[in-house]
C-alpha positions in Angstrom: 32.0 14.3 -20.4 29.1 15.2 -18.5 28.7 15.9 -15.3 25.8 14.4 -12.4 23.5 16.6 -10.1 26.6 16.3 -7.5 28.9 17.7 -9.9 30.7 14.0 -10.6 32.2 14.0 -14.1 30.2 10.7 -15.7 31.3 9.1 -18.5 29.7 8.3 -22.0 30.1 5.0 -21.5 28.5 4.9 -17.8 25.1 6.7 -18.2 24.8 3.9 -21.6 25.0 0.8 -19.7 23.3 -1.9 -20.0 22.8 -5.5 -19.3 22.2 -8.0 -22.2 19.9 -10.9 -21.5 18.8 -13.4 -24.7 15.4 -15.0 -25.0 16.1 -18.4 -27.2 13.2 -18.7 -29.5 13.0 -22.7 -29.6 10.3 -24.2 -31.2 9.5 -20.9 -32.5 12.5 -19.7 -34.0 11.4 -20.6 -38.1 8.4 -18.7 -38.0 9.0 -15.8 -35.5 9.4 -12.5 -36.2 8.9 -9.1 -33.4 7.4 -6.7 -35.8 4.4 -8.7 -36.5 4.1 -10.2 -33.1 4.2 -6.6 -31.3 2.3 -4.6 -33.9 -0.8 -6.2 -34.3 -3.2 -5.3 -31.5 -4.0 -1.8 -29.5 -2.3 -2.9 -26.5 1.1 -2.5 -28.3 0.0 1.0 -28.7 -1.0 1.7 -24.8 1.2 2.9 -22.6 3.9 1.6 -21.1 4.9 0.1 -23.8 6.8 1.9 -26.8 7.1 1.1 -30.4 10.1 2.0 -32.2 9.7 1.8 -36.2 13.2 3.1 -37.1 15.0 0.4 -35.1 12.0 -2.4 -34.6 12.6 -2.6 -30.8 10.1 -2.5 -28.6 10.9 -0.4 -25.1 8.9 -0.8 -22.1 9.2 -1.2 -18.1 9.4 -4.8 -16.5 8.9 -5.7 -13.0 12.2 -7.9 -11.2 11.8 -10.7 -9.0 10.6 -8.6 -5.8 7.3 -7.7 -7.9 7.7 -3.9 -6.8 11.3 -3.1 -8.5 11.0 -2.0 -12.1 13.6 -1.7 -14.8 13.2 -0.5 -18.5 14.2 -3.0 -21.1 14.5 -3.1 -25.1 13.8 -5.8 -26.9 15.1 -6.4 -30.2 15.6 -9.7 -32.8 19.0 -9.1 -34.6 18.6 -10.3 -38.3 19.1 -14.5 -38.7 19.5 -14.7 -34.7 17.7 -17.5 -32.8 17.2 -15.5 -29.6 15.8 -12.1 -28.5 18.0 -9.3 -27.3 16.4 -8.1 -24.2 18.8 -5.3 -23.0 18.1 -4.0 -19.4 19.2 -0.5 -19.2 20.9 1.5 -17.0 22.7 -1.6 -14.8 25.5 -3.9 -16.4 24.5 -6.9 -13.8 21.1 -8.4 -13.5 20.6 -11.1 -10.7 19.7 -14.4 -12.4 16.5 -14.6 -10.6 15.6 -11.2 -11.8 16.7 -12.1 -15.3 14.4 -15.1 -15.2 11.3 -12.9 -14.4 12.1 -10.9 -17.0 12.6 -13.0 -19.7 9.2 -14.8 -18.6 7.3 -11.3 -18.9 9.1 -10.9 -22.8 8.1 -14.6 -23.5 4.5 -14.1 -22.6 4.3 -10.6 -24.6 5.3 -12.2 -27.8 3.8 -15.7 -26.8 6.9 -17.3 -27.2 6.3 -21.1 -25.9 5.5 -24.5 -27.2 2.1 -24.2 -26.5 1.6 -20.7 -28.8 3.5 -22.0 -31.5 1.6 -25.0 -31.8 -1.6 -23.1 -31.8 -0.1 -20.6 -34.2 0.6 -23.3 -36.5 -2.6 -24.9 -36.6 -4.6 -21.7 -37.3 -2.2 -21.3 -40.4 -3.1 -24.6 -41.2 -6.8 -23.9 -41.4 -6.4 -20.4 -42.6 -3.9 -20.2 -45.3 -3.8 -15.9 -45.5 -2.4 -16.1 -42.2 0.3 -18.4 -43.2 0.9 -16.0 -45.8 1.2 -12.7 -43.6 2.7 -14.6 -40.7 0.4 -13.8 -38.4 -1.2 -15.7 -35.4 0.9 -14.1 -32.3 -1.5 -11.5 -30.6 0.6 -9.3 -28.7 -0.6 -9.1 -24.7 0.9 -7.3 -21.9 3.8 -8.9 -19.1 1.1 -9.8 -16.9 -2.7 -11.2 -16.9 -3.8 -8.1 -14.7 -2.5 -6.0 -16.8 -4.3 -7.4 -20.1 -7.8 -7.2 -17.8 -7.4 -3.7 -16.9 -6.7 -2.5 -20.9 -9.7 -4.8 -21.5 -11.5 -2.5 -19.4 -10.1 0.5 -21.0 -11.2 -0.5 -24.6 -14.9 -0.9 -23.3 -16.9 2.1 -24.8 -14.9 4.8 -25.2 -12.9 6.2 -27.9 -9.5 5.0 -28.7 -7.8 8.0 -27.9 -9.0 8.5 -24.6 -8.3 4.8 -23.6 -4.7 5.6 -24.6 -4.9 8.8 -22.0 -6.4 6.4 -19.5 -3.4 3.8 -20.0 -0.6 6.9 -19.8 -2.3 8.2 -16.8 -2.3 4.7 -14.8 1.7 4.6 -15.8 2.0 8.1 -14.4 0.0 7.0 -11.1 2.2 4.4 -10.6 5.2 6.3 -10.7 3.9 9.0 -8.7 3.3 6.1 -6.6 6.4 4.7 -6.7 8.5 7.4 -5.8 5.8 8.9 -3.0 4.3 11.6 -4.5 0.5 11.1 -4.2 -0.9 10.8 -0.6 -2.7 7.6 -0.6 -6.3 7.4 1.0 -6.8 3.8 1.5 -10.3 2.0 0.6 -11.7 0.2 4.0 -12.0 -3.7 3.5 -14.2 -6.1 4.4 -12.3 -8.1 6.5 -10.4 -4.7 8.1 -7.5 -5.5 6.0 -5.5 -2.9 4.1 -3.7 -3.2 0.5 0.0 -1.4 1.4 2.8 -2.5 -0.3 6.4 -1.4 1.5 6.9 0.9 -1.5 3.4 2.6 -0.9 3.9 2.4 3.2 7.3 4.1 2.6 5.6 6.9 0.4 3.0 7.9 2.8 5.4 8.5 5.3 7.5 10.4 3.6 4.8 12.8 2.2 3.8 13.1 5.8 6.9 14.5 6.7 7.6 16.9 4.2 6.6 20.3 3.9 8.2 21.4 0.6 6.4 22.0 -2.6 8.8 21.6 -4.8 10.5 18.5 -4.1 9.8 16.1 -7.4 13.4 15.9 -8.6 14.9 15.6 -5.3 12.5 12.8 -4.1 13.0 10.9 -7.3 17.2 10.4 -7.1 16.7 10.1 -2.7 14.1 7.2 -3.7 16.7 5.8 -5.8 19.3 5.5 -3.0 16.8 3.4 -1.0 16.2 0.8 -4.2 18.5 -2.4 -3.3 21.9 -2.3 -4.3 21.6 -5.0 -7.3 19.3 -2.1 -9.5 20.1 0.8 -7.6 22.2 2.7 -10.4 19.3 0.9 -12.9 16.9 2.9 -11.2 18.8 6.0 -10.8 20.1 6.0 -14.4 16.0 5.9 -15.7 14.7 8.8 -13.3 18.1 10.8 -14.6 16.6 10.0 -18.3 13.1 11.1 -17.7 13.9 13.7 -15.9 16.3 15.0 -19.1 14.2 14.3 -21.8 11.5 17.0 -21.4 9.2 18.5 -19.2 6.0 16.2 -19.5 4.3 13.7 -16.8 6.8 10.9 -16.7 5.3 7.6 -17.2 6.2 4.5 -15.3 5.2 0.8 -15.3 1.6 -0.4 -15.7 0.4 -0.7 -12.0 0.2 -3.9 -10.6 -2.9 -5.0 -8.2 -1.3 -4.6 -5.3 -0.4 -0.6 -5.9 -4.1 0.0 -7.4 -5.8 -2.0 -4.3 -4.2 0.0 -2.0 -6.1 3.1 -3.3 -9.9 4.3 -3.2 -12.2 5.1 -6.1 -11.4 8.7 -6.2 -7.7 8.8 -6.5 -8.2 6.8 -9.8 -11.0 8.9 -11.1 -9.2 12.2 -10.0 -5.6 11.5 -11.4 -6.5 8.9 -14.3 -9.8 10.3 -15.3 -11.7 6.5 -15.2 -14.9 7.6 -15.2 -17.5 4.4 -13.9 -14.4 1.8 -14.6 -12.4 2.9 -11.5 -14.8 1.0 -9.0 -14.3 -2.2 -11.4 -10.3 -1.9 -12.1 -10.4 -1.7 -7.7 -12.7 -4.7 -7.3 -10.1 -6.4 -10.1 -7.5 -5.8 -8.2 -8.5 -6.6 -5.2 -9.9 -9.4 -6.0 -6.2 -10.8 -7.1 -4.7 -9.9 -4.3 -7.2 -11.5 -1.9 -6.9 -14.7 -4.5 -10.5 -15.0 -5.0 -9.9 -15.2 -8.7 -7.6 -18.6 -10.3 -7.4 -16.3 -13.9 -3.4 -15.6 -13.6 -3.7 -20.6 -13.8 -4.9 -19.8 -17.7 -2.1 -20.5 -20.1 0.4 -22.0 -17.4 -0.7 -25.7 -18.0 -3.7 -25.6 -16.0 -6.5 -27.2 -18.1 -10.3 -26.1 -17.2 -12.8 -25.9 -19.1 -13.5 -23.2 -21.6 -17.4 -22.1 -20.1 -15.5 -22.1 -16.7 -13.4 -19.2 -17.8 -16.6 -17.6 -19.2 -18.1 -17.9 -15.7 -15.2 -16.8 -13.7 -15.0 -14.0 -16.1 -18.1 -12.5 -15.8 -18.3 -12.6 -12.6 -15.7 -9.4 -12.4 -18.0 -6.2 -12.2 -16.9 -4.8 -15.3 -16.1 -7.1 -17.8 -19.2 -8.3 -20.0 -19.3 -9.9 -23.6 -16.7 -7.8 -25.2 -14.1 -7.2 -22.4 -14.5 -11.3 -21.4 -14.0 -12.0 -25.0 -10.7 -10.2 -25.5 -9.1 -11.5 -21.7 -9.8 -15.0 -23.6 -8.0 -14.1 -26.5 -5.1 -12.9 -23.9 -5.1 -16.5 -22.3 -5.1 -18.4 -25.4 -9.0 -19.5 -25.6 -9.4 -17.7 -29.3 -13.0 -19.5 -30.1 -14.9 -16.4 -29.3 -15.1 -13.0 -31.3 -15.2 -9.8 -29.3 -18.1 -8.1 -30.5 -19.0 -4.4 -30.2 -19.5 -1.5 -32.6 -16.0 -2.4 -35.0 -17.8 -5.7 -35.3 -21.1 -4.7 -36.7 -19.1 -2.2 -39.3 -16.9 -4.8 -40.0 -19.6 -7.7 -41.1 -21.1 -4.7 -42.9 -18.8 -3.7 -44.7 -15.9 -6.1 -45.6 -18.9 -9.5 -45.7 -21.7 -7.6 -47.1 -24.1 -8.1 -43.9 -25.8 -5.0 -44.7 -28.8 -5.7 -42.3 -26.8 -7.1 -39.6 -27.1 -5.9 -35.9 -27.4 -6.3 -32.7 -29.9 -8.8 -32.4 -28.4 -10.8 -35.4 -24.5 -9.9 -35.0 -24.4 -13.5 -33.1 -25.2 -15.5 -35.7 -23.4 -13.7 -38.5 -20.0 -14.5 -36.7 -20.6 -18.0 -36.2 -22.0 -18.5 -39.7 -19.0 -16.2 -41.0 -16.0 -17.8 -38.5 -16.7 -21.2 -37.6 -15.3 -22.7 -40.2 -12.1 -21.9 -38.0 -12.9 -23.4 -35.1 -11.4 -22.8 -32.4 -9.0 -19.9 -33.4 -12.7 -18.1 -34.5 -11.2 -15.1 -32.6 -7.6 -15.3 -34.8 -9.7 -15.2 -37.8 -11.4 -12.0 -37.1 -8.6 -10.7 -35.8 -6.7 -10.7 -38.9 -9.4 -9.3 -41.5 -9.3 -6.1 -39.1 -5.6 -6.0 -39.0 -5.6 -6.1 -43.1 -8.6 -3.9 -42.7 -6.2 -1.0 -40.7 -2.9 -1.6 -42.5 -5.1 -1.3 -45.6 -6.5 1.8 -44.6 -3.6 3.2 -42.6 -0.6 1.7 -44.0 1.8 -0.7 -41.2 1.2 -0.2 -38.4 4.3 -0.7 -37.4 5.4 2.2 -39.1 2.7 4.4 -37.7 4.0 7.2 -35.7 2.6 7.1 -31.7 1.2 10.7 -32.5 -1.3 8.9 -34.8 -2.6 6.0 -32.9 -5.9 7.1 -31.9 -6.7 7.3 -35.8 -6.6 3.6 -36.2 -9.9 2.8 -36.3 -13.1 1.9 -38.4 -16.0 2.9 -36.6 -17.8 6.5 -35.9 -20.9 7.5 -33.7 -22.0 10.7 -33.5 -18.8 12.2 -34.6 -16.4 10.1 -32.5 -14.2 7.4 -33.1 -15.0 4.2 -31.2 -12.1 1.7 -30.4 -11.8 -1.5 -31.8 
């Protein structure tokens, strides 16, 4: 037995609770399978999300109905099963409108729908390796805003510091969460101010406080004020961070309405974002003011594919490369994300020795278009042989070693893919 911080004897079977949800594959179910559809692009390596190779789950926070509430899940697909097990921890009763936002968060992970499958299966059509290696699922993150912001990340830097980047943002937005950073709010426009209820609740508790030392204590009172339905889902996570050891704990990807609350120096100071903190603020606020229609993509909203360019590129931040990959993350997969990895790659693996920048352009549409329009799925999958090949799965990498996997090298330093 062990015992809580109020001396309460809890038993084994309490602090290992869980609830069981089950995603039904569908359409999908003959040619799904979670290793290959989580372990195949760098966002399954960033922060929040966690890749276990021993048990081939994949762990990781999701947001409940409320948008604010998070709970860690664990998905897993048992051997011959035609569903996912998605089991939320810590609570043994989920709300069925917070089990449907969370099994819509797994499903657009793993692209679990009709529309991906068909897509999936027409790429293997035209592409018979990747019928072979059953590949064609990109893994993305729960939410559009989300996959922009890791876009960002990737931009010009090397891999391993866009992982730091992503684990910092996590521990912002628990700090966040639990009221632990004292906000300075950006002036808008329009004399509005981005405060959630969580953030609102957090500033006024650190105004009241005097006490230094008051991390673990804030963490299990801010648990008691979660609703009822996750309360002991909450508490139970906090208990397990707080056990495990003594670094930052990490909690969910922020959401645009936690970051547009905060100014440009908050992000740089505690996530170390350099130039990209003024565009993942403009991002964000730019959702929440609903000036962009980017979260429509993917959701049966048909526009054309320059429009998406042109909405895209309108975000201070994103150029060629970052607009390239958010496409790949909504399902438009005829453009190639160009940037240094590129011009090794068309060196190296298709013999495009005098290939550059100038030229790089043509050399992917003269190289890819006999794929048309899954150009992007194409490329994608000579670099994922080109890493297993050179690092073994990656699925069986160990997180310690994911800012190795990549190709490219300036001046000493290893530039993300």
């Amino acid at each position: 037995m062990e015992q809580n911080d109020k001396g309460r004897e809890v038993d084994e079977e309490e602090t290992m609770a869980y609830c069981l949800l089950h995603l039904p594959l569908g359409e999908c179910k003959a040619t799904f399978n979670l290793e290959k559809a989580v372990c195949n692009h760098g966002f399954f390596m960033m922060a929040p999300n966690l890749w276990i190779p021993s048990t081939k789950t994949l762990q990781r926070p999701l947001r409940l109905a409320d948008s604010t509430t998070s709970v860690t899940v664990s998905i897993s697909h048992p051997h011959n099963h035609t569903c996912l097990h998605v089991r939320v921890q810590g609570t043994r009763h989920v709300p069925s409108a917070d089990q449907q936002v969370i099994l819509e968060q797994v499903a657009r992970m793993l692209r679990i729908s009709e529309k991906d499958e068909r897509n999936m299966r027409a790429f293997q059509r035209v592409h018979s390796r990747a019928k072979e290696k059953g590949f064609g699922r990109v893994f993305r993150s729960p939410t559009l805003f989300e996959d922009c912001v890791k876009c960002i990340l990737l931009c010009n830097c090397t891999l391993m510091r866009a992982l730091n980047m992503a684990r910092d943002l996590c521990k912002l937005q628990s700090e966040l969460t639990v009221g632990l950073i004292s906000h300075i709010l950006e002036p808008q426009p329009n004399g509005e101010e981005f405060i959630s209820n969580t953030m609102r609740k957090g500033l006024k508790r650190k105004q009241c406080t005097k006490k230094k030392n008051v991390k673990t204590k804030m963490r299990r009172k801010e648990a008691t004020n979660i609703p009822s339905k996750v309360n002991k889902c909450v508490e139970a996570n906090l208990n397990l961070q707080m056990s495990e050891s003594n670094a930052p704990q990490l909690g969910n990807f922020p959401s645009s309405k936690e970051l547009a609350a905060l100014n440009e120096e908050i992000l740089k100071n505690h996530c170390k974002l350099g130039y990209r903190a003024r565009s993942i603020l403009e991002l964000a606020r730019k959702f929440e003011r609903g000036n962009l229609e980017l979260d429509k993509f993917g959701k049966g909203f048909d526009m054309a594919y320059e429009k998406v360019y042109e909405k895209l590129m309108k975000i201070k931040g994103f150029g060629p490369f970052a607009c390239a990959n958010v496409k790949m993350c909504t399902g438009f997969y005829q453009e190639v994300p160009v940037d240094s990895e590129t011009l090794r790659h068309m060196r190296e693996m298709h013999g495009r020795e005098s290939c550059n920048k100038g030229t790089i352009g043509n050399d992917v549409r003269e190289i890819y278009e006999k794929y048309a329009p899954f150009q992007c799925l194409a490329y994608w999958l000579e670099l994922w042989e080109y890493y297993e090949n050179k690092f073994g799965k990656l699925s069986e990498l160990p997180n310690s070693e994911y800012h190795t996997v990549t190709g490219s090298f300036k001046n000493g330093k290893m530039i993300c893919p």
